[in-house]
N, C-alpha and C positions, 0 to 999 in steps of 0.2 A: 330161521323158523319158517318152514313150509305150508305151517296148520295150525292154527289156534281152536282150541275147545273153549267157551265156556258157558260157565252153568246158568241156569235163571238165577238172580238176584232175589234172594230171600228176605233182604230185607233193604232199606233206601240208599241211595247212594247220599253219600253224607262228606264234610269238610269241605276244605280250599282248594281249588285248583290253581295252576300257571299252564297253560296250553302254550303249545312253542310260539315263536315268534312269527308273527306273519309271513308266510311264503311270499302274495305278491309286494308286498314293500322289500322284502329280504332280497328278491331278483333285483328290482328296480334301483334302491339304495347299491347296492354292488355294480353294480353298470353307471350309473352317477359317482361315487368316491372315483371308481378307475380314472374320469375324465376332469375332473375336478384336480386345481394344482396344490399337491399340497397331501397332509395325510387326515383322512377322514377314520374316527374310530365309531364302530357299530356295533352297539352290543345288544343281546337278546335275537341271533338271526335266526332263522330256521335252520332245525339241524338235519333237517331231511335230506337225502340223497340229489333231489331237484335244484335246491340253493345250491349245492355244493359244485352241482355242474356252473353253475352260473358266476361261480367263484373260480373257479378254474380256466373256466374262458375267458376271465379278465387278464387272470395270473400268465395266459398262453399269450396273450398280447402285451405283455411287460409290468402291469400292473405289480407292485409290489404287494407280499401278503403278511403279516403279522399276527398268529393268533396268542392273545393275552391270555383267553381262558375260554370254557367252551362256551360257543357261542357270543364270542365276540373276536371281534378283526380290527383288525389296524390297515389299511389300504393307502398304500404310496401313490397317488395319480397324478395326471395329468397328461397333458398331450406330447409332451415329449420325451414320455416312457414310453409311449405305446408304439406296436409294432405288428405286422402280418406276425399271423400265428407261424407259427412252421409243421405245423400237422393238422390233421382234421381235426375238426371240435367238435366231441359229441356231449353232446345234451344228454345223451340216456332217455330219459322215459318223462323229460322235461318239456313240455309243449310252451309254456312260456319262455324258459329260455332261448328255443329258438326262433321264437316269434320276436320278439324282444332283441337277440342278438342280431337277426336280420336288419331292423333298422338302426340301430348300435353303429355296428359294421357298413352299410352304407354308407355313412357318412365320413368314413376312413379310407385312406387312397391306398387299398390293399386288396388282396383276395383272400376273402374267406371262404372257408368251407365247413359248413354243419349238417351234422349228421345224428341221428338218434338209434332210438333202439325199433323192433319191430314194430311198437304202437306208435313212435314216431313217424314211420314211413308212410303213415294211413291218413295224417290229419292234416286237413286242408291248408295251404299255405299260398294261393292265387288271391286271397284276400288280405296280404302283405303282401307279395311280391310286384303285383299291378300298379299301385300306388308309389310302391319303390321307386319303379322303373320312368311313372310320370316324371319323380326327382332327376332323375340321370343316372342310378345303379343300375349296373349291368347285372339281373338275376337271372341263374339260370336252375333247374331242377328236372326231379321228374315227369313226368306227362305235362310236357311245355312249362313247365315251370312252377308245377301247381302242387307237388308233394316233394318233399324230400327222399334225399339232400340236396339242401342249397347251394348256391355258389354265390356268391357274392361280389362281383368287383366293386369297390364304393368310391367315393368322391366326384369334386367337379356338380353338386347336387344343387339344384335350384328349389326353393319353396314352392309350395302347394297350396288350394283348396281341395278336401278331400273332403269325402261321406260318405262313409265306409255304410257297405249294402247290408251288413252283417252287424249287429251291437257288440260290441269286440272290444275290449279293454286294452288287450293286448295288441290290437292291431292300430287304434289310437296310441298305444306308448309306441311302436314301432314306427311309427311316422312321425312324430314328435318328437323319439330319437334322434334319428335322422335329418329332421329340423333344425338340430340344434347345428348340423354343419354343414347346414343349406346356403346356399345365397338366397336374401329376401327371407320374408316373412313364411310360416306354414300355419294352418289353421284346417283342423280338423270340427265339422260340423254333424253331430248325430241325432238320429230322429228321435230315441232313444236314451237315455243318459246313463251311463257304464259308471264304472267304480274308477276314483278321481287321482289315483294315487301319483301315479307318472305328474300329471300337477301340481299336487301336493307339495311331493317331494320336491320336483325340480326349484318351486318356490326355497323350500328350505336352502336348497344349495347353490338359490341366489340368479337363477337364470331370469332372463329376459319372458317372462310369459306370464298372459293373462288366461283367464278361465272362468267360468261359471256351467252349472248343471248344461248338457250337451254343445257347449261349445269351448275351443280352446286353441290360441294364437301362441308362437313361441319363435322368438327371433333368435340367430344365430349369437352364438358368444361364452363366452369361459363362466364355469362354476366355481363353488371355491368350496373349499372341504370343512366339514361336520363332523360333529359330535353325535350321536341319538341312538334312544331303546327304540328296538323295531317294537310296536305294540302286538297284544297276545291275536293268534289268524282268530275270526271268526265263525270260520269254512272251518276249524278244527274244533271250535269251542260249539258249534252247532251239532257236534256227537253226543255230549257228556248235554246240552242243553236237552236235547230228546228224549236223553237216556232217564235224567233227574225227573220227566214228566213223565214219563209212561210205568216207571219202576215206583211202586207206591211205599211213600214213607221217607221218600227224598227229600233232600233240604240242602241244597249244594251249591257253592258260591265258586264264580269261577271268577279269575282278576283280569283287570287292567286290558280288555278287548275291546278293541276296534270299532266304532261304533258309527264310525263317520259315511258319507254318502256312498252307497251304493253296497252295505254289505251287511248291511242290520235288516237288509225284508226277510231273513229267516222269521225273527225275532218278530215280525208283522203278520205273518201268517200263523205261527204258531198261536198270536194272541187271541184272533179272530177264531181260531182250533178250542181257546179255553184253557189253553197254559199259564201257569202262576213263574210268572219270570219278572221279578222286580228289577230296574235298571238303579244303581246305585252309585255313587261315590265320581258323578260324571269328573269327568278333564278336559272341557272344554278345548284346551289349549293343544292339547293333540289326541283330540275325538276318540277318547280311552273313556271305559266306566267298567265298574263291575257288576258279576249278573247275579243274580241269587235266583233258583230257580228250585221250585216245590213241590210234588208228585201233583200231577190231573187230571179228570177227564176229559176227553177229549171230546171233540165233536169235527163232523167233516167241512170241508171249503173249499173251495176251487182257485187254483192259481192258475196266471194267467196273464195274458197281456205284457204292460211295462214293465209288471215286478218282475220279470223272468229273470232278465236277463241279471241282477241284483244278487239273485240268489242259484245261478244253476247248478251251482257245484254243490248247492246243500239236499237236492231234489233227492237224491237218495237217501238219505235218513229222515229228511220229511215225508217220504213213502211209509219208513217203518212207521212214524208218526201214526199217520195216516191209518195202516194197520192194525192201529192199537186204539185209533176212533171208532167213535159210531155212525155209522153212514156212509157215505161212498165219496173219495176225495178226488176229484179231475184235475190233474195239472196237464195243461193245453200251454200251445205257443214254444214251445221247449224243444223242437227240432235240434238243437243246437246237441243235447244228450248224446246224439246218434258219432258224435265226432268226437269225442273227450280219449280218453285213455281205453274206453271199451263205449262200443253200443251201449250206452249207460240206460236206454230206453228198457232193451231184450234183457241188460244184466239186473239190472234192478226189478224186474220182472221177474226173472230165474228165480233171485235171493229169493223173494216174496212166497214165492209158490214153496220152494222149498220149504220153508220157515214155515209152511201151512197157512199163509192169507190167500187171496183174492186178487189178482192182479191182470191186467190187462195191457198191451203196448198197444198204440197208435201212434199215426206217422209224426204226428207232430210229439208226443208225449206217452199219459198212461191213466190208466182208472186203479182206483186202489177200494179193495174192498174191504172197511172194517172190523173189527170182533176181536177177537186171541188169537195169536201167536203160537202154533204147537210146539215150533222148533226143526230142527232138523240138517242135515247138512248144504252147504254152498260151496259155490266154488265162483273164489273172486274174480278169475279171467283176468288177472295179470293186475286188478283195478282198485288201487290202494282205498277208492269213497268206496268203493261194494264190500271190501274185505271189514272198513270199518264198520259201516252201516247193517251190517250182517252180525258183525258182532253184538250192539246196542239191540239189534233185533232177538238176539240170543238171551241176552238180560232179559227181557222182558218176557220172554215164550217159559210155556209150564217146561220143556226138556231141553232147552239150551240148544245151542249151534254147537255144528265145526265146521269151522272157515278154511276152506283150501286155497292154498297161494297168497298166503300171510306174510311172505315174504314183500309184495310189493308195498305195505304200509311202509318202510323202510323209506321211498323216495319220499314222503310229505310228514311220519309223525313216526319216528322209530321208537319213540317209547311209549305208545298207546297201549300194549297191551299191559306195561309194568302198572302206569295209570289205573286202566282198568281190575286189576288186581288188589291197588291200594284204596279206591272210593265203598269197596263194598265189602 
């Protein structure tokens, strides 16, 4: 499907939701079972086109794959399955996979090669591969080493102090990867504190590493293989979270979401906005709750600073938000937009105008200007948060959207628009 239409929501969006399974634990957990001896079963992963790369480039290194039913695996690992790939690995339109497969592969005495699709080739990669190369990976790429495709030769790696210039989740799991089959100690220190998960997990599956808010040590050594529900993305449940506020007469409960450090400031901004989102039924045990959340008015706020980097990937639909307040909403510090899947600064701007709001880009971010939503049509630019985030904005406008290049929800939430079909 190339184009989704649809109509304003007449009336609230209403019932239970299950949003897929977390995309960055789904990458993460599949790159850990691989190296882990033994079979790890995962069930609840994401079924998006982005996991699936991330499954396949285990499977091309030897990793065994077993699917029991959809959305869950069975994964054979350990280190002496694993093997150089014998062909290129492409990631597709996966930015975390190859960020993540970079220090993976590092620490393997083989050559890789990743490669993506044409938004791959755009997104900065000298803030993994610098770091890499302190270890002892041979990387090489495009413009000196700084875009894809990668090359990888790994092993022979010595531990680091790093502090990555950049708030980078991904670039902290890539070096921590790569840790794991360092000689000595790695410790990654940020000014910043990113989303925990690469620690998390790795705890789970038993590694040598400590951690706390911006800091994290991890010594070389074997994992051993797990059972676990990836919990529901947040980054996905922050659609239907907007959508339930802006759309009046909502009352909609979403389950079992991710609640833990660094992926809940959606959920802070929108409160300081004047959203009725009750957190419920916590699980302490592995940072799940569910959200119930209630049509609102909204009011403007500015984001900004530390909370960025918490939330960047949710910035586009907190725009539509935004759109549907009253006031004028500044999100600053958010340069980071400008490198995602699309200029997510200019595209999230595009949507907006289209849609008939108020919007503005600046270098680091954007101004969002509030009132009603007319509607109208967009064109995602290939960017699965715009295509979505257009559509919630479509819910809410007096004449509805149509979303061109619907195709890319496909890599992160292939059944959002069926979703979106059954809530209202």
């Amino acid at each position: 499907m190339t184009c989704l239409a649809v109509a304003p929501a007449r009336r609230g969006l209403r019932g239970e939701l299950v949003v897929p399974g977390d995309k960055s634990v789904s990458h993460r957990a599949l790159l850990m079972a691989a190296l882990a001896e033994g079979t790890s079963r995962l069930q609840g992963l994401s079924g998006g086109d982005d996991v699936a790369r991330s499954a396949a480039a285990i499977a091309a290194c030897g990793a065994g794959l077993e699917r029991e039913a959809p959305g869950t695996l069975r994964v054979l690992g350990g280190p002496g399955r694993l093997h150089e790939p014998a062909a290129v690995v492409d990631v597709g339109n996966s930015g975390t996979s190859i960020r993540l497969l970079a220090g993976w592969s590092a620490a393997r005495p083989w050559l890789t090669v990743l490669q993506g699709d044409a938004s791959i080739a755009r997104r900065p990669m000298g803030r993994v591969a610098e770091p890499l190369r302190r270890m002892g990976a041979a990387v090489d790429g495009r413009a000196g080493g700084t875009l894809p495709p990668l090359v990888v030769r790994g092993g022979g790696l010595v531990g680091i102090e790093h502090r990555p210039e950049v708030a980078s989740a991904q670039v902290k799991g890539a070096v921590i990867l790569a840790g794991l089959g360092a000689d000595g100690e790695t410790v990654v220190h940020e000014a910043v504190p990113t989303r925990r998960h690469t620690e998390e997990l790795l705890e789970r599956f038993g590694a040598d590493i400590e951690h706390r808010p911006g800091w994290a040590r991890v010594r070389p050594g074997p994992l051993s293989p797990v059972e676990m529900t990836i919990p529901a993305d947040p980054s996905q449940a922050a659609f239907w979270v907007v959508a339930a506020t802006v759309v009046a007469g909502s009352d909609l409960r979403i389950a079992n979401v991710y609640v833990g450090p660094g992926r809940a400031g959606f959920l802070e901004v929108l409160a300081r906005m004047g959203a009725d989102v009750t957190v419920e039924a916590e699980r302490p045990a592995d940072r799940t709750a569910d959200l119930r959340v209630r049509s609102a008015q909204l009011s403007a706020t500015t984001v900004a600073g530390e909370e960025v980097p918490g939330l960047i990937d949710e910035i586009p639909v907190l725009a539509v938000a935004a759109a549907c307040a009253e006031g004028t909403t500044t999100f600053a510090d958010a340069a980071e937009l400008r490198v995602k899947e699309s200029d997510r600064v200019e595209t999230t701007v595009a949507a907006l105008r289209a849609l008939g709001a108020q919007a503005e880009g600046r270098p680091d971010g954007l101004v969002v200007g509030g009132g009603r939503l007319v509607g109208g049509t967009v064109d995602a630019a290939g960017d699965h948060r715009i295509a979505m985030a257009a559509a919630i904005g479509g819910l809410a406008s007096v004449e509805g959207a149509t979303v061109h290049g619907w195709d890319a929800v496909a890599t992160s939430y292939p059944g959002f628009a069926e979703e979106l079909t059954r809530c209202w």
